[in-house]
C-alpha positions in Angstrom: 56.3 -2.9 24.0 54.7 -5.6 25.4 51.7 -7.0 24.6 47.9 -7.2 26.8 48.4 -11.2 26.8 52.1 -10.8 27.6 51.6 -9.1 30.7 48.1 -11.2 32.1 49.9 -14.8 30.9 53.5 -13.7 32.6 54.4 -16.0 35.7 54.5 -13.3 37.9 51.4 -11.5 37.1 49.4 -14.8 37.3 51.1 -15.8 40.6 50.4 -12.3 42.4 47.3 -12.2 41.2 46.5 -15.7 43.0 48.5 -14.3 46.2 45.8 -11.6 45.9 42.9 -13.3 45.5 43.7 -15.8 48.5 44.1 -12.3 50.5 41.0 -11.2 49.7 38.9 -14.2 49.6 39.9 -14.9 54.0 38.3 -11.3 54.5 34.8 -11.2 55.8 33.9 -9.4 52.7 34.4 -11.7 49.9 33.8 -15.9 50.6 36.5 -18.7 49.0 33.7 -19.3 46.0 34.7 -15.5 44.7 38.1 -16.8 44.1 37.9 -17.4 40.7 35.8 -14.3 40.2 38.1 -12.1 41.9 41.2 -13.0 39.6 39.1 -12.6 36.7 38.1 -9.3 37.8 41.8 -8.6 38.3 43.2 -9.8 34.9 40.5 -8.2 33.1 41.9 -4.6 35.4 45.0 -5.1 34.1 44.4 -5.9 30.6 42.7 -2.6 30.1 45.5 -0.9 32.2 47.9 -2.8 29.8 48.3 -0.2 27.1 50.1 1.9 29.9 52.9 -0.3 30.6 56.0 0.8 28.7 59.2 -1.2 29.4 61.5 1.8 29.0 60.3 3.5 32.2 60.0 0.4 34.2 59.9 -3.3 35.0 56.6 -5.5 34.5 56.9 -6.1 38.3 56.1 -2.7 39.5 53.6 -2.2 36.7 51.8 -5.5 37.7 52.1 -4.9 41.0 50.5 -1.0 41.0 47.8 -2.1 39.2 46.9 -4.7 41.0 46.8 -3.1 44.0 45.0 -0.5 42.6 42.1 -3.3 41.5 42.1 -4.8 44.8 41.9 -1.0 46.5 38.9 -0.8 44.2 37.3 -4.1 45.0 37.2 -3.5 49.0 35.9 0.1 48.4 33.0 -0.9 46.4 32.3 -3.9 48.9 32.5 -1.4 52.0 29.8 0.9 50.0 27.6 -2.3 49.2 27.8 -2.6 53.1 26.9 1.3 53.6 23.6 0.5 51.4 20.8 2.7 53.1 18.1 0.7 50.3 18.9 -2.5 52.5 17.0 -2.5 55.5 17.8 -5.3 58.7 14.7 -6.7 59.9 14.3 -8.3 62.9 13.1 -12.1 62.8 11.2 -12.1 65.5 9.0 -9.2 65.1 8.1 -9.5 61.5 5.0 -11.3 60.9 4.3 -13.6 57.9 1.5 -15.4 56.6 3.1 -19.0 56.1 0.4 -22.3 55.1 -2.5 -20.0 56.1 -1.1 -19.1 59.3 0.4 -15.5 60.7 3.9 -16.7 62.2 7.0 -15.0 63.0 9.5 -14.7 60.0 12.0 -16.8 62.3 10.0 -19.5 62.5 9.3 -19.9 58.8 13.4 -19.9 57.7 15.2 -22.9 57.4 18.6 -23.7 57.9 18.5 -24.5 53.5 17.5 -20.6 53.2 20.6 -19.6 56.0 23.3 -21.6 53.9 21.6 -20.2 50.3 22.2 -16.5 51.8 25.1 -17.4 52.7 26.6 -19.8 50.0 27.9 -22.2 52.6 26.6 -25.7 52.2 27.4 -28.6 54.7 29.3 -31.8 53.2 27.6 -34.8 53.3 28.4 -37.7 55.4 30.1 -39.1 52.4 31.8 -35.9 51.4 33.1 -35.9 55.0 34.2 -39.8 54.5 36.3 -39.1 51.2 37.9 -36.3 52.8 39.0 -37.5 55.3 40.4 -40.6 53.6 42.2 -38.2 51.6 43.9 -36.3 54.2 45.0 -39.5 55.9 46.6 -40.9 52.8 48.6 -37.4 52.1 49.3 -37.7 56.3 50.8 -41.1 55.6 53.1 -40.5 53.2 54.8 -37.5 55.1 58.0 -38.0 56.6 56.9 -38.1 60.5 58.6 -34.7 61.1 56.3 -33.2 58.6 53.6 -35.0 60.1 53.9 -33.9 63.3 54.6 -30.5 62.3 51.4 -30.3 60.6 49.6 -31.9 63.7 51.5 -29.2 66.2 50.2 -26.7 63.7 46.2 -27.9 63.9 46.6 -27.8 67.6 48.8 -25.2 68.6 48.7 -22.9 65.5 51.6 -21.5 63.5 53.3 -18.9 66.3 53.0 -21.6 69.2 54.6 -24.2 67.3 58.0 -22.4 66.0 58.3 -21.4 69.9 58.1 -24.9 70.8 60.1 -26.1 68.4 62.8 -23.1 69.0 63.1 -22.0 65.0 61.0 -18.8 63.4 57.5 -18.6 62.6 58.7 -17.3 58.8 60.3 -21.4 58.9 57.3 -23.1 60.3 55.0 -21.2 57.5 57.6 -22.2 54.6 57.6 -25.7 55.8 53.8 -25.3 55.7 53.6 -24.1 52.3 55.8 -26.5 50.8 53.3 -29.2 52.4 50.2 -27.4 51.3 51.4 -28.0 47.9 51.9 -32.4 48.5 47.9 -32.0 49.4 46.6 -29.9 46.7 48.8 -33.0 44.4 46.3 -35.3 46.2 43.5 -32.6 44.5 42.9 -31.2 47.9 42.3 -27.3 47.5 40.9 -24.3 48.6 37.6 -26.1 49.2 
C-alpha cells in the first residue's frame, strides 16, 4: 500500500493538482494569489483521503484524479454559498451617508482607489515594475526563433482560434506551441504574476 506522502509527492498528483489550481484560479471566484492556497487545500484533501487508496483495486491515477475532483467540486460549492450569504448586505455608494473629517458626505466620495484594490487584492505595478517587465519579455522575445515570435505576437493580437485559421494548422497545435513557449518565459522567472 502506498503511503500519504507517496501519493501527494507523485509527479502526477503534483502536476494535476497545478492543472487544477490554474483552472480554478481564471474563474471569477477565486483570484491568481489563491494559487498556492488552493493546492494546499487540495493536497491536504487528498492526504486525508489517502488511507482509501488501495493499489489492488485501482491505479493512483484514478484515485488522484476522483479525489481531486471531488476537492475542487467542494471548493466551488462552498464559494457559490459564500456568494448566496444573506448576512452580507450591498449598499449603495451613493446613498449611504458618512461622517468623514467632520463632514456628512456620500460613502462614494470618501473611498479611494487604495480601498478598491485592498477589497479586491489587485495592486497596480509601478512605473518601475512595468519597466523591468517589460525588459524581460523583450529579452525572452529576442531570443525566440522568429516563427515563435511571430506566433506569439499573432496570438496577443488575434488570439489562439484566429491564428491556427490563419495559419491553416489546429488550434490543439497553436496552444502546444504556446505551452512549450510559456515554459522559455517562466525560465526567465516570468510567472503566473
Amino acid at each position: 500500500m502506498a503511503s500519504s506522502h507517496d501519493i501527494v509527492s507523485d509527479p502526477f498528483t503534483v502536476t494535476f493538482i497545478r492543472v487544477k489550481a490554474g483552472q480554478l484560479i481564471k474563474r471569477s471566484d477565486f483570484s491568481s494569489s489563491d494559487f498556492d492556497d488552493l493546492q494546499q487545500d487540495m493536497r491536504l484533501y487528498l492526504l486525508e483521503k489517502a488511507h482509501l487508496f488501495d493499489p489492488d483495486r485501482g491505479n493512483l491515477e484514478s484515485f488522484v484524479t476522483k479525489a481531486v475532483n471531488s476537492c475542487v467540486g467542494m471548493m466551488l460549492r462552498r464559494q457559490d454559498c459564500l456568494k448566496r450569504r444573506e448576512d452580507k448586505k450591498a449598499i449603495s455608494l451613493e446613498r449611504t451617508m458618512v461622517e468623514h473629517e467632520d463632514e456628512v458626505s456620500m460613502l462614494g466620495e470618501v473611498l479611494l482607489e487604495d480601498d478598491g484594490q485592498r477589497r479586491t487584492q489587485t495592486y497596480p505595478k509601478s512605473d518601475f515594475e512595468h519597466f523591468e517587465l517589460n525588459e524581460a519579455v523583450e529579452h525572452v522575445m529576442a531570443k525566440l526563433d522568429p516563427d515563435d515570435r511571430d506566433l506569439l505576437l499573432s496570438i496577443a493580437e488575434h488570439g489562439l482560434k484566429e491564428t491556427a485559421r490563419m495559419r491553416g494548422v489546429s488550434w490543439r497545435q497553436v496552444t502546444n506551441a504556446r505551452d512549450r513557449l510559456r515554459k522559455e518565459f517562466e525560465k526567465a522567472g516570468l510567472g503566473r504574476d
